[in-house]
C-alpha positions as CSV (number, residue, x, y, z in Angstrom):
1,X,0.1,-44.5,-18.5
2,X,0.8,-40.8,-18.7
3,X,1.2,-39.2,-15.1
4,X,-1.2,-36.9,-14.5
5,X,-0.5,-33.0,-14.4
6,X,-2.2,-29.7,-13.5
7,X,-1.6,-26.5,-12.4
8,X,-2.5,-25.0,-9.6
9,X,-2.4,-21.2,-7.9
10,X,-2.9,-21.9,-4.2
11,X,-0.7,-23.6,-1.4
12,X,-0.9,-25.6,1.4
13,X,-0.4,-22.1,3.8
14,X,-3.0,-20.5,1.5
15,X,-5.6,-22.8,2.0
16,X,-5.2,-22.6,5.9
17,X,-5.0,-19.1,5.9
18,X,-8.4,-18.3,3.9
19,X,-11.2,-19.6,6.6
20,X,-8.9,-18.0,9.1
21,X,-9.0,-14.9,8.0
22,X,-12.5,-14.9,7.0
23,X,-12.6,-15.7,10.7
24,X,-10.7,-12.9,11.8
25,X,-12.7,-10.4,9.7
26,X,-16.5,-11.7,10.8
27,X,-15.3,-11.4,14.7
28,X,-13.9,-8.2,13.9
29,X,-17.0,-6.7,12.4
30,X,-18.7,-7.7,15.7
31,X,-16.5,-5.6,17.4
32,X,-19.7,-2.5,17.5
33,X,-21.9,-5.3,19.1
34,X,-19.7,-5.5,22.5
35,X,-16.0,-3.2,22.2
36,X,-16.1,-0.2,24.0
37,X,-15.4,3.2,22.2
38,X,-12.1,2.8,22.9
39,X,-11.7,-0.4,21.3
40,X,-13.4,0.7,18.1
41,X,-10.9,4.0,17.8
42,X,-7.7,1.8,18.2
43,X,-9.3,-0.6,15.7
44,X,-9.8,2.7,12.9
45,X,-6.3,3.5,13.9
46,X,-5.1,0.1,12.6
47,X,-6.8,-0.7,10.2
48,X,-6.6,2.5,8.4
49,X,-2.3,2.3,8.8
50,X,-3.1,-1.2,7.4
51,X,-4.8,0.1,4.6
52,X,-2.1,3.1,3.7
53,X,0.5,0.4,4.1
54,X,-0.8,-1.8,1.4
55,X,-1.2,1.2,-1.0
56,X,2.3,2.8,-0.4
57,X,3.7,-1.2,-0.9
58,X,1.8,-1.0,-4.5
59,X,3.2,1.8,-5.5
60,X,7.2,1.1,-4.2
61,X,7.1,-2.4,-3.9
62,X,5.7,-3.3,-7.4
63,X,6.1,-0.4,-9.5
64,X,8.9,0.9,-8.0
65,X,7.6,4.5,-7.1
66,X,9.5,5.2,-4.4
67,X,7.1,8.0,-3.1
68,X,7.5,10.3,-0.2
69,X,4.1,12.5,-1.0
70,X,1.2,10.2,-0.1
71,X,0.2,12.7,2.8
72,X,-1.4,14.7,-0.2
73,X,-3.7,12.0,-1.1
74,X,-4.6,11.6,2.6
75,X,-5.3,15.6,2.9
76,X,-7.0,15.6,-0.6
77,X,-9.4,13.0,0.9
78,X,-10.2,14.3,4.0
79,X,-11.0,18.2,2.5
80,X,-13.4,16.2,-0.4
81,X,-15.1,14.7,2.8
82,X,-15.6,17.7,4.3
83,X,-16.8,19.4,1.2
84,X,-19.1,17.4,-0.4
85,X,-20.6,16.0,3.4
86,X,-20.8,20.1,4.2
87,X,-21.0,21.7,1.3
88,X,-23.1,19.7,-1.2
89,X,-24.7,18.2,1.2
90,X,-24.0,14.4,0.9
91,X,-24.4,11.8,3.2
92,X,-20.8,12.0,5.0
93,X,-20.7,8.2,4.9
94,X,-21.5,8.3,0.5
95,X,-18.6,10.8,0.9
96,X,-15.7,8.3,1.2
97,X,-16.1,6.5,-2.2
98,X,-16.7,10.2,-3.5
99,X,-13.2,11.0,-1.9
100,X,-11.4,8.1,-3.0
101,X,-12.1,9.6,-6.5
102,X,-11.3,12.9,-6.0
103,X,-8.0,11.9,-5.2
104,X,-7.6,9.6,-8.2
105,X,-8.4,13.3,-9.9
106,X,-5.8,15.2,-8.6
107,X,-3.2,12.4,-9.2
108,X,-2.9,12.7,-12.6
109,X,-1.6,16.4,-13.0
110,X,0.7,15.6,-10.2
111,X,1.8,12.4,-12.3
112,X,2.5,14.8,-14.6
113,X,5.0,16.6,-12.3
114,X,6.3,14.1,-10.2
115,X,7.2,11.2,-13.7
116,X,9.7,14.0,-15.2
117,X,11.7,12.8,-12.3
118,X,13.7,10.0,-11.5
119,X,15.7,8.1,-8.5
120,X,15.4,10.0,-5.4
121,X,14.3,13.2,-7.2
122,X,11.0,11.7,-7.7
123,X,11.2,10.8,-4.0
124,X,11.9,14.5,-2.9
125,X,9.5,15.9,-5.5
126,X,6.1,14.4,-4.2
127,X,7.2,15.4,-0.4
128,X,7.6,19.0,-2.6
129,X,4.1,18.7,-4.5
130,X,2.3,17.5,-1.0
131,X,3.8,20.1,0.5
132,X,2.5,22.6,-2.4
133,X,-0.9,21.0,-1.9
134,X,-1.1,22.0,1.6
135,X,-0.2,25.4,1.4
136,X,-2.5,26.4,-1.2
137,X,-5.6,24.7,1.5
138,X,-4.2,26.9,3.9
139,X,-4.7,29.7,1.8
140,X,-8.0,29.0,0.6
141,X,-10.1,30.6,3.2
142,X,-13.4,28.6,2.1
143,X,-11.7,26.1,3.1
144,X,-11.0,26.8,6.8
145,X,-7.3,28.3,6.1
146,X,-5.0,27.7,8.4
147,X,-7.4,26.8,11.3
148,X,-8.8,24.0,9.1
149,X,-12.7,23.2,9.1
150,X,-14.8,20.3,11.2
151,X,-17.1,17.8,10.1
152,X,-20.7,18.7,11.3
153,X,-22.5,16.4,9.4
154,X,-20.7,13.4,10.8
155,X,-21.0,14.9,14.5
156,X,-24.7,15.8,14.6
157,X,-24.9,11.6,13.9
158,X,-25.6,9.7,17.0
159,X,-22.2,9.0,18.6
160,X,-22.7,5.3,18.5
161,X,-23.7,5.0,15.6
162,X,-21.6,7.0,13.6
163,X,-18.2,4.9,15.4
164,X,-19.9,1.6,14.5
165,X,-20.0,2.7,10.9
166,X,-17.2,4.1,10.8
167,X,-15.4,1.2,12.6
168,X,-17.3,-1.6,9.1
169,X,-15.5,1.4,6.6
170,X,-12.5,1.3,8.0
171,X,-12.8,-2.6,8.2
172,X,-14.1,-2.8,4.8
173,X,-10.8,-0.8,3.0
174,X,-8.4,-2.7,4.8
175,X,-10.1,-5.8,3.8
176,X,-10.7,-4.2,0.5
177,X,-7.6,-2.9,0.0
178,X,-5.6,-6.4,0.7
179,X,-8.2,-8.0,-2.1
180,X,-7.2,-5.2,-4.2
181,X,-3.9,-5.6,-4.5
182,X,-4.0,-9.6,-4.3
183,X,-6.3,-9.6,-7.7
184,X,-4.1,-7.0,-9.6
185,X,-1.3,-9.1,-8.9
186,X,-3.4,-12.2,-10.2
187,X,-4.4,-10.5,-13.6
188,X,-2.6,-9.5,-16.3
189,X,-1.8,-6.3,-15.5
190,X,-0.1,-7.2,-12.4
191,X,1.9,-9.9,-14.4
192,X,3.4,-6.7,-16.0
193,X,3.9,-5.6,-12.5
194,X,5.7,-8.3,-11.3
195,X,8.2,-7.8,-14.2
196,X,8.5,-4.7,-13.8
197,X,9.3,-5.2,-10.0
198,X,12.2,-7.9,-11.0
199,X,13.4,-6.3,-14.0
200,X,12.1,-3.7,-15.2
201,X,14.6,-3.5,-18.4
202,X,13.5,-7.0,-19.0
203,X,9.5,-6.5,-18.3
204,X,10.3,-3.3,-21.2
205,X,11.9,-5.5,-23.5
206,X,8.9,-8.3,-23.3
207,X,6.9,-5.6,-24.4
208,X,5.3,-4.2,-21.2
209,X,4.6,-0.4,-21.0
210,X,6.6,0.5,-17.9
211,X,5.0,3.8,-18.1
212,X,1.6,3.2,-18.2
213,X,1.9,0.7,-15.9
214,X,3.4,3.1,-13.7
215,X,0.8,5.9,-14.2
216,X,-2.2,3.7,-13.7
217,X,-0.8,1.9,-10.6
218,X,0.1,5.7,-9.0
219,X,-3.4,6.6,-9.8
220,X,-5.2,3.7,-8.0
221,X,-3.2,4.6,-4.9
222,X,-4.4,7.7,-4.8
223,X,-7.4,6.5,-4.9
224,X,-7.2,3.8,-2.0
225,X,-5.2,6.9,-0.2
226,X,-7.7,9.2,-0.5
227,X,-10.6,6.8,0.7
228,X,-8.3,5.6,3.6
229,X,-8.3,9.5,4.3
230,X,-11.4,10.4,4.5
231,X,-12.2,7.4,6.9
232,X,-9.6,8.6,9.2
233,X,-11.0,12.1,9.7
234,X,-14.3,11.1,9.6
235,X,-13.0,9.4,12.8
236,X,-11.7,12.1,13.9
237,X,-14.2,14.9,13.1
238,X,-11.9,18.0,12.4
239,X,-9.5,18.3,9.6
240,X,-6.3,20.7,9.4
241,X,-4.0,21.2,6.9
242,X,-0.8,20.7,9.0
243,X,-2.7,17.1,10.0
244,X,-3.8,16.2,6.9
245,X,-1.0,17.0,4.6
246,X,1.7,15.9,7.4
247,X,4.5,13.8,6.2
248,X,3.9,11.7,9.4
249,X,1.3,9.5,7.2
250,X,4.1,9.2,4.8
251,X,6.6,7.6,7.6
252,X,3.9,5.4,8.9
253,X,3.5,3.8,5.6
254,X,7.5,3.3,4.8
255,X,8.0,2.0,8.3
256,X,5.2,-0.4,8.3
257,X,6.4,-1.5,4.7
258,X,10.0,-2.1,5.2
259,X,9.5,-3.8,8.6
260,X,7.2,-6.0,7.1
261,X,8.4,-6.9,3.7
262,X,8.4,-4.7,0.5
263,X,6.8,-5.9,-2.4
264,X,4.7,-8.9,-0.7
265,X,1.4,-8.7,0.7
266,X,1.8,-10.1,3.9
267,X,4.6,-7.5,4.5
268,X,2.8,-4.3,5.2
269,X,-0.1,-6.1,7.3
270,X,3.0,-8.0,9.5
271,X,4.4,-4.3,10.1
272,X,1.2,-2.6,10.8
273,X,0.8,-5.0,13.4
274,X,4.0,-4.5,14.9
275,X,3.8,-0.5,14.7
276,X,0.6,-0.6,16.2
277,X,1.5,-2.9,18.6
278,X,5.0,-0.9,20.2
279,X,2.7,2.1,19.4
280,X,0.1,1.3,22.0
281,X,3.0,-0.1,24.3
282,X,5.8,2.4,24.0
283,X,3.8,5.5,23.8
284,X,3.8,6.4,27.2
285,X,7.9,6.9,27.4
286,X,7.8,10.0,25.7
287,X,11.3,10.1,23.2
288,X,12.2,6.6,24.1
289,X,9.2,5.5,21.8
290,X,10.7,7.2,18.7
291,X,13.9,6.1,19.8
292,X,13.3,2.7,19.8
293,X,11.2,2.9,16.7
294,X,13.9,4.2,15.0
295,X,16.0,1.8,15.9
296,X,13.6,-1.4,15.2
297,X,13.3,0.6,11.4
298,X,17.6,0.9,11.2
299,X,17.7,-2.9,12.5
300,X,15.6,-4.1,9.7
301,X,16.9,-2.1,7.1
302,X,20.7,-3.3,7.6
303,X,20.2,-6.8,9.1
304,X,17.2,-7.8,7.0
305,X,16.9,-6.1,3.8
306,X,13.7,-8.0,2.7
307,X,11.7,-7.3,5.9
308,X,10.8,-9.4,8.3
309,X,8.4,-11.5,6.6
310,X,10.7,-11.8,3.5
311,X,13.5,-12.8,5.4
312,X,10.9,-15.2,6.7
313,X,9.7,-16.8,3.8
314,X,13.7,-17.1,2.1
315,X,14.1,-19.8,5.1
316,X,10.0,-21.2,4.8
317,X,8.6,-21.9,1.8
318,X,5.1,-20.1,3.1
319,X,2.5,-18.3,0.9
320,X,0.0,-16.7,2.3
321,X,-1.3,-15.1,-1.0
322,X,-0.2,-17.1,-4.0
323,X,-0.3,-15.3,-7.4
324,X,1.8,-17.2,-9.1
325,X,1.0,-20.7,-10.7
326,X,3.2,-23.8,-10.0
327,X,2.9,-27.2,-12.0
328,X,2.0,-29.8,-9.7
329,X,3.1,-33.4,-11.2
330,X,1.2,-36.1,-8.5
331,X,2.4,-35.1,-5.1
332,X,5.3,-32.8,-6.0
333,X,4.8,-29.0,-7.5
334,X,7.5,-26.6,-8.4
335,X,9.1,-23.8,-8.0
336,X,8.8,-25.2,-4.3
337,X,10.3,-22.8,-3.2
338,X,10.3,-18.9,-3.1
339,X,12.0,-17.4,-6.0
340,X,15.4,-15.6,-5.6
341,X,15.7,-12.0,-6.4
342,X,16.6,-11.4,-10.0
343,X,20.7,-11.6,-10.1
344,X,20.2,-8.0,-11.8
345,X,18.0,-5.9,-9.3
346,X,19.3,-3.4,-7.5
347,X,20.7,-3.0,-4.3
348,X,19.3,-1.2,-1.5
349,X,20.3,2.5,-1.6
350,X,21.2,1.6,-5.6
351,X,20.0,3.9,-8.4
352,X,18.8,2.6,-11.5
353,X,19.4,5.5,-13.2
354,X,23.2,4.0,-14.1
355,X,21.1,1.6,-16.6
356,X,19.7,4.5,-18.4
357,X,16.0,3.6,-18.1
358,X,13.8,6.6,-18.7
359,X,11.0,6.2,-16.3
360,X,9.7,7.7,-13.1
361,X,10.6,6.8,-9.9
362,X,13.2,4.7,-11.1
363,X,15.7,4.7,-7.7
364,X,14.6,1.4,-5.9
365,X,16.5,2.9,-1.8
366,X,14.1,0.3,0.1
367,X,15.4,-2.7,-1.7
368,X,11.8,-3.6,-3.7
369,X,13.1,-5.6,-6.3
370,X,12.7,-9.2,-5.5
371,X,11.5,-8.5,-2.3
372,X,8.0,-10.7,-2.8
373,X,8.6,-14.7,-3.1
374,X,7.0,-14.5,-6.6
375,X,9.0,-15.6,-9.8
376,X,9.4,-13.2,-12.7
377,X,6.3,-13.7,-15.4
378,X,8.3,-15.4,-17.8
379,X,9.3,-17.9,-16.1
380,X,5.8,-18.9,-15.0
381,X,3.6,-18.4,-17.9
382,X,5.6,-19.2,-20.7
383,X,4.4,-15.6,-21.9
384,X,5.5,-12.0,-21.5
385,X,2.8,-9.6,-20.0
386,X,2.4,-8.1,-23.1
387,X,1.9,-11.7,-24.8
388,X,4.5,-13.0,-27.2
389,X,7.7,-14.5,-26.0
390,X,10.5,-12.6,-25.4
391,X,12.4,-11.6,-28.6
392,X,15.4,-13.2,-29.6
């Protein structure tokens, strides 16, 4: 009699790990009903680094875009707030979506810019193009200038109110923007990802469009940027130009990344937690706190080059967020365990420009290929993204 076999996506981990979080998230949106003010600011605070993290870890950890700029998309979505809440008149809560696209908007012609460089000239050239961004608000005098501009709309809402709203937003894109990036990894498209992320030479040579892939992937972080954005100053109430175009959001995100994990999804939410965490511990010491920050980020980077949570999961076969399919043959399903970086990716602080790939962004500095536990696509669908096996 033939022993049965099927296929299946989730683990053990993964099954726990679902009705916990959905746990975790129905408690938190009761947080309005009895946290104080207080509470519900710290929680915007988190879950909005949360939300940047997973966005800046989509765009360096899987498509390699090693980006130093993403403090334009936050700026961009705070000034479309402000405008269409003020200006058009929209309901400032409407406005975030509305945002979000905005900044999808602008990130093509800075595509455009930023792909005709590669390796750590990309890096430095989306710091330059945010940096372009915010001068030009601070000339625009419509705009507030200099002095920047505050949110009326948002303020003349009842002060309760207005924080448990913006409290279930800022819930609702961290959640959303975990759910994102897990079903992009599960489709198709984020099969072509995965290659790319282990080898990209390899993912072109199955057929995938590195460049597309690339383009479309920088565009939806915009977009989650720019929403992420606008919830924060809607939080906050006043937007300025140095603020919102500050390469602090930038730092927030790398740190938070590459303490976590690059190129996983339970990276980036493991180092929010820990940022926020020695954030609201160490910031009364003044220096000390970016001192030992610093040296928590430096500790990481040489000692474990995955992250913490990939440095983790090489030891423990543990999946939080499967999205790669394993053949399970009665009580025994492989790969078991975590897949090894490919034997040709790059080395932190290695180029691949020396391979004479063409594409954007191409410099890998924080170490993303093979930093997730996931295999390459070949070698768990028996297809390339694209389709057809890999040519001879």
């Amino acid at each position: 009699m033939a022993t049965p076999l099927k296929v299946e996506r989730h683990t053990r981990p993964s099954r726990i790990a679902l009705p916990v979080a959905a746990v975790v998230v129905i408690v938190a949106a009761t947080i309005p009903a009895w946290g104080s003010s207080s509470i519900m600011k710290q929680g915007v605070t988190f879950l909005t680094l949360l939300a940047l993290a997973q966005m800046w870890n989509l765009l360096a950890g899987y498509a390699g875009l090693v980006s130093v700029g993403q403090q334009a998309f936050v700026g961009i979505g705070a000034y479309s707030l402000w405008v269409f809440a003020e200006k058009v008149g929209i309901n400032p809560f409407v406005c975030v979506p509305i945002a979000g696209v905005v900044a999808a908007l602008f990130a093509v012609p800075t595509a455009g810019l930023a792909f005709r460089l590669r390796g750590g000239y990309f890096a430095v050239g989306t710091w330059v193009i945010a940096e372009v961004y915010r001068l030009l608000v601070t000339q625009i005098r419509w705009l507030g200038g200099g002095s920047g501009v505050s949110i009326n709309s948002a303020g003349q809402v009842e002060r309760g109110t207005r924080e448990a709203v913006v409290f279930w937003l800022a819930l609702a894109v961290a959640v959303g923007s975990i759910a994102l990036v897990y079903l992009l990894l599960r489709s198709r498209r984020g099969l072509a990802l995965t290659a790319i992320r282990d080898d990209e030479t390899g993912a072109r040579g199955l057929g995938v469009n590195v460049f597309r892939s690339k383009l479309w992937v920088y565009i939806l972080a915009a977009f989650g940027t720019g929403v992420t954005g606008a919830v924060i100053y809607l939080n906050l109430l006043r937007v300025q130009p140095e603020a919102g175009f500050s390469l602090q959001w930038s730092a927030l995100m790398i740190f938070a990344v590459v303490i976590g994990g690059l190129g996983t999804i339970e990276g980036p939410i493991i180092g929010a937690v820990i940022f926020f965490v020695l954030q609201q511990l160490l910031a009364d010491y003044g220096t000390w706190y970016l001192i030992l920050i610093g040296a928590l980020a430096a500790g990481v980077v040489v000692f474990a080059q995955r992250g913490l949570w990939g440095s983790f999961v090489r030891r423990r076969a543990v999946d939080l967020f499967p999205v790669r399919r394993r053949l399970c043959l009665e009580t025994v399903c492989f790969p078991e365990e975590p897949a090894s970086p490919a034997s040709g990716a790059p080395s932190p602080g290695e180029s691949d420009a020396s391979s004479g790939s063409g594409t954007p962004g191409e410099s890998n500095p924080l170490g993303a290929s093979g930093a997730s536990s996931e295999t390459k696509p070949s070698t768990t669908s028996g297809t390339g993204p694209s389709g057809p096996q890999s040519r001879p």
